[in-house]
N, C-alpha and C positions, 0 to 999 in steps of 0.2 A: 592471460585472458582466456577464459572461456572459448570454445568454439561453436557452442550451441547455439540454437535460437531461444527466444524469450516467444511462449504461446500465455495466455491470460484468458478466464472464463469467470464469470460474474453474476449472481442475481444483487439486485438493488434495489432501493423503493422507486426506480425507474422501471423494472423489468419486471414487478414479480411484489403480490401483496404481503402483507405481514406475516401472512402462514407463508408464503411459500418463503419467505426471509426465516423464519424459522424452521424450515425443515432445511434448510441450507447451513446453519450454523454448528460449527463444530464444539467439540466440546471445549479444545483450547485451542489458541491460534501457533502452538506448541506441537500439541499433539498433531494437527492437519498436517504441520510441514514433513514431520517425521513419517506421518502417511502416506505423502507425495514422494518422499525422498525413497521411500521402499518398491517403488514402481521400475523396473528397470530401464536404463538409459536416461532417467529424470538426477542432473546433476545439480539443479539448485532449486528452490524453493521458498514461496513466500506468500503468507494468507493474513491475511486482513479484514477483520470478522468485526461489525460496531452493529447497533439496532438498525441503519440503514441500508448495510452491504455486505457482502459475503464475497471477495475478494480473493483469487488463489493465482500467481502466478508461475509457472515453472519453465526450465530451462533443459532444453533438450538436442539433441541431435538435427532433430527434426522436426516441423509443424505436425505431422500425422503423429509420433511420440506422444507431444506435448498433448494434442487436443484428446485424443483415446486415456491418460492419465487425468485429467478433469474430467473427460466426461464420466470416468469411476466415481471421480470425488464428488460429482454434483447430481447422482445416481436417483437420490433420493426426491429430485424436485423434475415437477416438470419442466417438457422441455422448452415450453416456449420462454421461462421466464429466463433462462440461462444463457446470456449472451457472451461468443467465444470472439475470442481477437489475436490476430498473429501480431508477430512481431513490434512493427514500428506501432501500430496503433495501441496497442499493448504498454506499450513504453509511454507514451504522450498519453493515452487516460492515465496512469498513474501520477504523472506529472500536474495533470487536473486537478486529481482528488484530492493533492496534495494541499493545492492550493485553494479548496473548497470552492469551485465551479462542478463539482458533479454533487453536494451537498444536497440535499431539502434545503436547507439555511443558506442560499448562498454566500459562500466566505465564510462560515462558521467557523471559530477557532478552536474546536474540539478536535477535529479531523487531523492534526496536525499532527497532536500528541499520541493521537491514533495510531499513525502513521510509523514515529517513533518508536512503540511499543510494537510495534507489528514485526518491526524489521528488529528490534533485540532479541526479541520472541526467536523469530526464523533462525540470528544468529546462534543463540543458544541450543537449538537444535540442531546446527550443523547442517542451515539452509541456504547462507548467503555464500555466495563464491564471486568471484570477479564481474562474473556479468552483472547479478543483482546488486555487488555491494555498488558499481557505477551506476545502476537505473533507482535503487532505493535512495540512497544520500542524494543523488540530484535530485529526487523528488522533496526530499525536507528543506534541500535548498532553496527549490524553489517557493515551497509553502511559505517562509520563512520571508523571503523575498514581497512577496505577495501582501502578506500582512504588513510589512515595513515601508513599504513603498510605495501602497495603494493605499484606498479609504474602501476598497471588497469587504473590511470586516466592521462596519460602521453600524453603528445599530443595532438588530436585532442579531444577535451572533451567537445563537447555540437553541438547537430546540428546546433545551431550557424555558429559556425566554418564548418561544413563540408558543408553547405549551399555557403560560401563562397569559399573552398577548389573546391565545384563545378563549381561555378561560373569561377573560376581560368582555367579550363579546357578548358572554352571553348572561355575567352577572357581575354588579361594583364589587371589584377587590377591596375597595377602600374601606376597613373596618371589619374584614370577612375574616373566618376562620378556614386557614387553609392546611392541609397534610400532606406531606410530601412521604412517598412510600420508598423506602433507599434510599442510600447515605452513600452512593456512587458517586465518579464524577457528573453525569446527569443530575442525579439528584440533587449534588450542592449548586447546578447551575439555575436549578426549578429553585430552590430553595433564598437563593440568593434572587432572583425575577420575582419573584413573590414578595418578598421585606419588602425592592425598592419600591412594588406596586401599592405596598401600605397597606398590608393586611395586618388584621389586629394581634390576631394570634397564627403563632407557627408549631405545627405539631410534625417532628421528624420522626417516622418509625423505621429501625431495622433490624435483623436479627440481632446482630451485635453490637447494643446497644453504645457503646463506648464507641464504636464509629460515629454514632449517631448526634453523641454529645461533642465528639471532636468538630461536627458538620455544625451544629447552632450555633457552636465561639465564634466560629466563623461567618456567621452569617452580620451583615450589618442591617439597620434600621431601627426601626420604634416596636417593632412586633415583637413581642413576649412570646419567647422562641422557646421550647422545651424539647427534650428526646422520651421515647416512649418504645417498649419492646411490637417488636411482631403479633406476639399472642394478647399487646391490646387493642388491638386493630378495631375489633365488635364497640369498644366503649369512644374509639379516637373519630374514627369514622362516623360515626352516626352522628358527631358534632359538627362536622368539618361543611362548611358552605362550598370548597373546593379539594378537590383532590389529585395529585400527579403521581401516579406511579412510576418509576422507573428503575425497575431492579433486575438481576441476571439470572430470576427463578424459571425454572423449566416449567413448572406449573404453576398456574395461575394463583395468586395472594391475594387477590381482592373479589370475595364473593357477594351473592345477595344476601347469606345472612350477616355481612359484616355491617349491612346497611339496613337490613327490613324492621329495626327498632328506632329509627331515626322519627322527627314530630312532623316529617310530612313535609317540611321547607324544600325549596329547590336545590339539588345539589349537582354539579361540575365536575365529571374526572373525565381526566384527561392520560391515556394508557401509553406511556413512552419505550415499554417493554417488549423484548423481544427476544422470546417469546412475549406473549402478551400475558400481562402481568392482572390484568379483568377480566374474569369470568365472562362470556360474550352473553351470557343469560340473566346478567348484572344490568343491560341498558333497559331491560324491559319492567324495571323497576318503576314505579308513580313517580314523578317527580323528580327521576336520575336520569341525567344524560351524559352518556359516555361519547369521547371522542378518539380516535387513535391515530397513527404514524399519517396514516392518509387522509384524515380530516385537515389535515396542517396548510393544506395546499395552497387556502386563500392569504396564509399566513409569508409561505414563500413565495407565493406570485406576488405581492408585493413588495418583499424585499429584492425580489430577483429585478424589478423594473426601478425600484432604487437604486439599485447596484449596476447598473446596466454599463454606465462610463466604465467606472473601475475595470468590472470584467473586460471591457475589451483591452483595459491595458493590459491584465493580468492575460490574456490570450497572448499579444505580441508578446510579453514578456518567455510567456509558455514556448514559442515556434522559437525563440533565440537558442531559450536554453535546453532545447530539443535538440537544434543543429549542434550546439558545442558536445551534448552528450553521441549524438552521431559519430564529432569528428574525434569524440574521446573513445570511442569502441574499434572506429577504423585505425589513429594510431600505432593500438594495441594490436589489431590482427597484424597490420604493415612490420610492427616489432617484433611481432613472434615468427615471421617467416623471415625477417632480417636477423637475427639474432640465429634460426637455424641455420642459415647462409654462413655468418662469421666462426660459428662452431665448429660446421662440415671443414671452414677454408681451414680454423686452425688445427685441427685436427691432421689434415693433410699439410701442412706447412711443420708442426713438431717433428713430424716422420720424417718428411726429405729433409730439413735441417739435419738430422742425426744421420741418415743416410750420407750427407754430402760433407759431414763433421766427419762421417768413419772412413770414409775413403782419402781424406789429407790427414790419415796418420792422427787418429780420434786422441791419442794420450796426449800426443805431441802439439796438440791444439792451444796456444795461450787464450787465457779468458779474452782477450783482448778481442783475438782474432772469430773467438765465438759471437761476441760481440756484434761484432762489422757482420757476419753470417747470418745471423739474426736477425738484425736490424733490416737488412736487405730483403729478407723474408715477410718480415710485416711491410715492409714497406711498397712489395709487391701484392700481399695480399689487398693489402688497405686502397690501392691504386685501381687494383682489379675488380675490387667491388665497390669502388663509390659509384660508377654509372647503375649497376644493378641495385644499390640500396635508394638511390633516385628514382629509380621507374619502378619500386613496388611502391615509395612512398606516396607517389602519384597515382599507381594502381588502387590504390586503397582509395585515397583523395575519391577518385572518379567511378568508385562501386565496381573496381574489374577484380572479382574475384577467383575469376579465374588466372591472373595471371598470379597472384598469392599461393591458389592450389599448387601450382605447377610448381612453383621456388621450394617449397615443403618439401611436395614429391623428391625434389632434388635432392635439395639440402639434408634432410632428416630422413634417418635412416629407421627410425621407429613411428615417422610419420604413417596413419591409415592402418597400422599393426593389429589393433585392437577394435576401434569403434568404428571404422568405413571412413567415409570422407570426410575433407576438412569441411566446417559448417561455415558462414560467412557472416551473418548468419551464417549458414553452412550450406557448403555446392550440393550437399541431399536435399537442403529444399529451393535451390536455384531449378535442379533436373525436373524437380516436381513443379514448377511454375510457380514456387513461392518466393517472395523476397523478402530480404533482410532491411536492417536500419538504414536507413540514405539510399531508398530504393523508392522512384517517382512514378507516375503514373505513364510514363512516358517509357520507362527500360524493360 
């Protein structure tokens, strides 16, 4: 187990509008970890990067570590929209997000797979180590949980859908010509919200259009579903009664002249990109109205107040499986200074066994009689430290990490060698007034 803390710093469409969501976004959620991983003292690593959130977790020595290597990583955004979190809280919003309570969509089942992808991502970079790989898997645990066991994902469950539920507001889908821009997973979610809405025609464009054609087989309903490239955007658009963008371009795909030959009908886009995938000089078009990430809101306050039972289950369910991830980190600290305990004893138990072997004539020794010598040996050790392997595991139980540090100190002789103190978190940021996992407002 790790001996770091877990520090966590985030913009989201909670903290921080679409630009500053896109000045936060990394190029892969790859490359960030190997970013974070280059920062010295930063031993683990994990970013989480969707059109809603920009996500970095890291595991360090210490809270001051952790928070100075995000605030590099998040250099680029302002500060207010950048919300930084230690430890335990760190741990239980990931646990959230997991399970789509920190969503736009409440419960939305996209998040999940997110999540998934986040944490292979990290693995493959050589980001997840002990601590994370127990705070990331519990979190898809609990996603996982959440959707099986609740009704949080009932209804409208992916901006997708409320992309289109918008769209719905402010012209009949029934019969319309709508275009979805990407052939992402967004995209086949708009894509799919759109058929069951009963649109007449469906026009998918993306670069590569073979994605695109894979994205219409897929699509069900009555709509006369086509794929169409990027560069014909000028002729698709200008038909289309509704529009969704949602694609992963750094600059904008959808400008006013993809539209200014249109016959003047009312038309609907709705920009789910991020970056934003809409020229913002596209709304000021006759007859075009654009809406984005933050128009959505009327969209999620109402699923959020339909969802409102659920979540509180999914909450209790959340504090459960917090504590277990708690009692699964203290444990591991309790094992790893118990395990340095039984090393130090056997270590000194080989030695006087041979010493007290060579003095009754070491040749002349039957196996037998080594045996019984032996035996004796562990069976002193094993006696000698069941009281002490009880009181660390209680130590851990009850947050004394100091009395952990000190078994260490003892036991381990390369304990504090290299990195300073054990973390207990870690007693560097107990000294500093910070606390670790299963630390209450009351210690």
């Amino acid at each position: 187990m790790s001996t770091g803390v877990v520090t966590a710093a985030r913009v989201t469409h909670d903290s921080g509008c679409v630009d500053q969501l896109a000045a936060a976004s990394p190029e892969s959620q790859g490359a960030a970890v190997t970013e974070l991983l280059t920062v010295p003292d930063i031993e683990e690593a994990y970013v989480l990067s969707t059109c809603n959130r920009v996500e970095a977790y890291v595991v360090g020595p210490g809270h001051a570590v952790g928070r100075a290597a995000l605030e590099e990583f998040f250099a680029g955004v302002d500060d207010e929209a950048v919300v930084t979190t230690d430890h335990d809280e760190s741990l239980r919003h990931l646990l959230r997000v997991a399970a789509g309570l920190e969503s736009v969509i409440l419960g939305e089942d996209q998040i999940i797979g997110q999540v998934r992808t986040a944490y292979e991502d990290a693995r493959d970079a050589g980001g997840i180590g002990s601590m994370l790989e127990a705070a990331v898997t519990k979190a898809i645990h609990v996603g996982e949980r959440a959707r099986t066991e609740t009704t949080i994902n009932e209804g409208v469950v992916s901006l997708g859908s409320a992309a289109t539920r918008r769209a719905a507001q402010e012209i009949d889908l029934e019969g319309a010509t709508a275009l979805v821009v990407g052939a992402g997973e967004m995209g086949q979610l708009a894509a799919r919200s759109l058929a069951a809405a009963g649109v007449d025609e469906l026009v998918v464009a993306n670069r590569t259009v073979a994605h695109a054609d894979h994205l219409v087989d897929d699509v069900d309903g009555e709509a006369d579903a086509r794929a169409a490239p990027l560069e014909a955007l000028e002729t698709v658009a200008t038909r289309a009664d509704v529009v969704i963008a949602a694609t992963d371009s750094e600059e904008p795909v959808i400008e006013p002249r993809h539209l200014e030959c249109g016959d003047g009908a009312d038309q609907v886009i709705v920009d789910l990109g991020q970056p934003r995938d809409v020229a913002p000089s596209t709304g000021a078009l006759p007859a075009v109205r654009v809406f984005d990430l933050d128009d959505l809101e009327s969209i999620t306050a109402e699923t959020r107040e339909q969802r409102a039972d659920a979540a509180r289950e999914v909450e209790t369910m959340i504090d459960r499986e917090f504590d277990l991830l708690a009692e699964q980190y203290k444990r591991a600290r309790a094992d790893e200074a118990i395990a340095a305990m039984y090393e130090s004893a056997e270590r000194i138990k080989e030695r006087e066994v041979e010493t007290a072997l060579s003095r009754l004539d070491g040749d002349d020794v039957s196996d037998e009689q080594r045996e019984v010598v032996e035996a004796m040996a562990d069976s002193l050790v094993n006696q000698l430290l069941a009281p002490p392997t009880k009181s660390l595991r209680e130590a851990a139980a009850e947050d004394d990490w100091s009395t952990i540090h000190t078994a260490l100190q003892l036991f381990d002789p390369e304990f504090g060698a290299d990195d300073g103190p054990f973390a207990p978190p870690s007693m560097a940021a107990v000294s500093n007034g910070e606390r670790g996992i299963g630390a209450t407002d009351d210690d």
